[in-house]
PyMOL commands that place a pseudoatom at each C-alpha (Angstrom):
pseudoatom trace, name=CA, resn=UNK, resi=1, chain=A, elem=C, hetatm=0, pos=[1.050, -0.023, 16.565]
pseudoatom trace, name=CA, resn=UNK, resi=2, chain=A, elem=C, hetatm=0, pos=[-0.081, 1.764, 13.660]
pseudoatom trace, name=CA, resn=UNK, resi=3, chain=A, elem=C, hetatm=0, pos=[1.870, 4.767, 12.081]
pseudoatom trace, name=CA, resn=UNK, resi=4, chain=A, elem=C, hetatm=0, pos=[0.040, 7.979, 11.324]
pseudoatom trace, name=CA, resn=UNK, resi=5, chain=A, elem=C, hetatm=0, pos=[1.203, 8.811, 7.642]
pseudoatom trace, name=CA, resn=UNK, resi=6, chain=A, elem=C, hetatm=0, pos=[2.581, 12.109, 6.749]
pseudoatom trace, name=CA, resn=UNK, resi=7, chain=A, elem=C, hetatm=0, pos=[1.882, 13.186, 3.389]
pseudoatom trace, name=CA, resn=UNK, resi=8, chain=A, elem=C, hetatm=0, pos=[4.982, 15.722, 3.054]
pseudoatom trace, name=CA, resn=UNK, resi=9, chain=A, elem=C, hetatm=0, pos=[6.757, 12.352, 2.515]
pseudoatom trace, name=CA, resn=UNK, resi=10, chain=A, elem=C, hetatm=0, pos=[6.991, 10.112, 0.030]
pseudoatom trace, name=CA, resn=UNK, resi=11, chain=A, elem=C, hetatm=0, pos=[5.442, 6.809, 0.452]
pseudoatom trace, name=CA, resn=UNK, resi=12, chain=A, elem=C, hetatm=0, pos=[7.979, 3.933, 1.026]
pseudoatom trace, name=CA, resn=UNK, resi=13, chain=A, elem=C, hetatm=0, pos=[6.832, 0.013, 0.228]
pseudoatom trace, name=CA, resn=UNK, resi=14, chain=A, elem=C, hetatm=0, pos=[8.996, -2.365, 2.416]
pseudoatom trace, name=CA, resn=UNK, resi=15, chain=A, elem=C, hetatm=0, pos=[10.622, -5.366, 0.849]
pseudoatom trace, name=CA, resn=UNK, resi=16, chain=A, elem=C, hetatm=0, pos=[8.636, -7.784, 2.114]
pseudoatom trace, name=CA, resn=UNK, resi=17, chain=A, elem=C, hetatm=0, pos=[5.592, -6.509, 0.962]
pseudoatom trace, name=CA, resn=UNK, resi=18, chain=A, elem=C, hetatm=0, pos=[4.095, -7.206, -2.574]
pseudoatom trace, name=CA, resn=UNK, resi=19, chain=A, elem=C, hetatm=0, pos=[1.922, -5.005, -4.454]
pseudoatom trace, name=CA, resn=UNK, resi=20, chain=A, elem=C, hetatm=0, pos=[-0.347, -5.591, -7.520]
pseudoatom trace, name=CA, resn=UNK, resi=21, chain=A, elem=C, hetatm=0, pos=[-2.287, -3.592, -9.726]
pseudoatom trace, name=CA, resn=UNK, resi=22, chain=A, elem=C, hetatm=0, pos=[-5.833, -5.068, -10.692]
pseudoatom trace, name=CA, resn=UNK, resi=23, chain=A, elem=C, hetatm=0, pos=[-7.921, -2.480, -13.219]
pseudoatom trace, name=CA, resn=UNK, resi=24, chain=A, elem=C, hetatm=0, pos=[-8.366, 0.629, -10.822]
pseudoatom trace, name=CA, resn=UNK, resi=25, chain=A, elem=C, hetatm=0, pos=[-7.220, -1.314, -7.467]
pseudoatom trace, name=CA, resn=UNK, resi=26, chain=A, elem=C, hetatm=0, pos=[-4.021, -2.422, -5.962]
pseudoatom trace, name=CA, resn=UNK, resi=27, chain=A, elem=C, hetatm=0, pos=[-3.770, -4.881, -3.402]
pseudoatom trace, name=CA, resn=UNK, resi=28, chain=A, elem=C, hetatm=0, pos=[-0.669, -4.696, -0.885]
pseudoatom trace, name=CA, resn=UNK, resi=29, chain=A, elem=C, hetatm=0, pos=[0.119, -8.371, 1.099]
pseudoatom trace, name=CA, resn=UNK, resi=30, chain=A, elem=C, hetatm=0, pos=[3.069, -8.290, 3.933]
pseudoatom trace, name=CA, resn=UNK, resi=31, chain=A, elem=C, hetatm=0, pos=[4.787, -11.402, 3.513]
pseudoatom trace, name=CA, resn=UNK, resi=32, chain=A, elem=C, hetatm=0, pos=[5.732, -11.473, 7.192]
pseudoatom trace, name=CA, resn=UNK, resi=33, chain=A, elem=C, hetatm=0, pos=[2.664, -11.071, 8.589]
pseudoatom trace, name=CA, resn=UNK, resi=34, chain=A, elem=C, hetatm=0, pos=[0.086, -12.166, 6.013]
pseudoatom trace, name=CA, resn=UNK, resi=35, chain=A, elem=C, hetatm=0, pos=[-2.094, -8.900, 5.962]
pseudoatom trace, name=CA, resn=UNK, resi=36, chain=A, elem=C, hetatm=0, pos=[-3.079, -7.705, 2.829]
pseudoatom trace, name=CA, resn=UNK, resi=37, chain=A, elem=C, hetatm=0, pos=[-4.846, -4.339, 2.181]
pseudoatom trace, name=CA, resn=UNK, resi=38, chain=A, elem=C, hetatm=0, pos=[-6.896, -3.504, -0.957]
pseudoatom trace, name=CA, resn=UNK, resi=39, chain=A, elem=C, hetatm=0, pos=[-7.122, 0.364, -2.023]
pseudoatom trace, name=CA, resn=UNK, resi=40, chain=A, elem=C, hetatm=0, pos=[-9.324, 1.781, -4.261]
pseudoatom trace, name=CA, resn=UNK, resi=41, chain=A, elem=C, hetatm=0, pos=[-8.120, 4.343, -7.484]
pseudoatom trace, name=CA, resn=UNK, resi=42, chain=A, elem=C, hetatm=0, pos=[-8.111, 7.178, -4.994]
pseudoatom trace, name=CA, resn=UNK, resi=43, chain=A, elem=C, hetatm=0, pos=[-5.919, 5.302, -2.271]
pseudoatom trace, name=CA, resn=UNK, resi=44, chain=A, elem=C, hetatm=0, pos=[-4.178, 3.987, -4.861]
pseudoatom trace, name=CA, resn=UNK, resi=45, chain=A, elem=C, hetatm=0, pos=[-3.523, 7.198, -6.567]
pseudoatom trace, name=CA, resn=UNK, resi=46, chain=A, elem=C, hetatm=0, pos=[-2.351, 9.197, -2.589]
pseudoatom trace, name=CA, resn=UNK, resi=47, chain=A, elem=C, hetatm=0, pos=[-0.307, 6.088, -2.281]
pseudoatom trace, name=CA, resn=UNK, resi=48, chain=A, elem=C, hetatm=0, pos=[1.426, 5.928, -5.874]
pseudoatom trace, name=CA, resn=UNK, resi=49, chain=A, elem=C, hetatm=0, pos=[1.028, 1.970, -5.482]
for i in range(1, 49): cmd.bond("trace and resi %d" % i, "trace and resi %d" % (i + 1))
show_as sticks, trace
zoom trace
């Protein structure tokens, strides 16, 4: 199930997830589940990772 974000929230990274900042990327990687996501400056920048 995937959640439909609402952006008069702030953004909330769960424990178990990491996040790293490469140049103008970030790449997010859920521990539990092994998915990783790569956004670009402008996700990066909506999702202050």
């Amino acid at each position: 199930m995937v959640a439909t974000p609402s952006f008069d929230r702030p953004v909330h990274v769960p424990e178990r997830v990491l996040v790293r900042k490469l140049d103008r990327e970030s790449v997010l990687l859920n521990l539990d589940s092994e998915t990783y996501f790569g956004l670009d400056a402008v996700g990066r920048a909506s999702g202050h990772c």
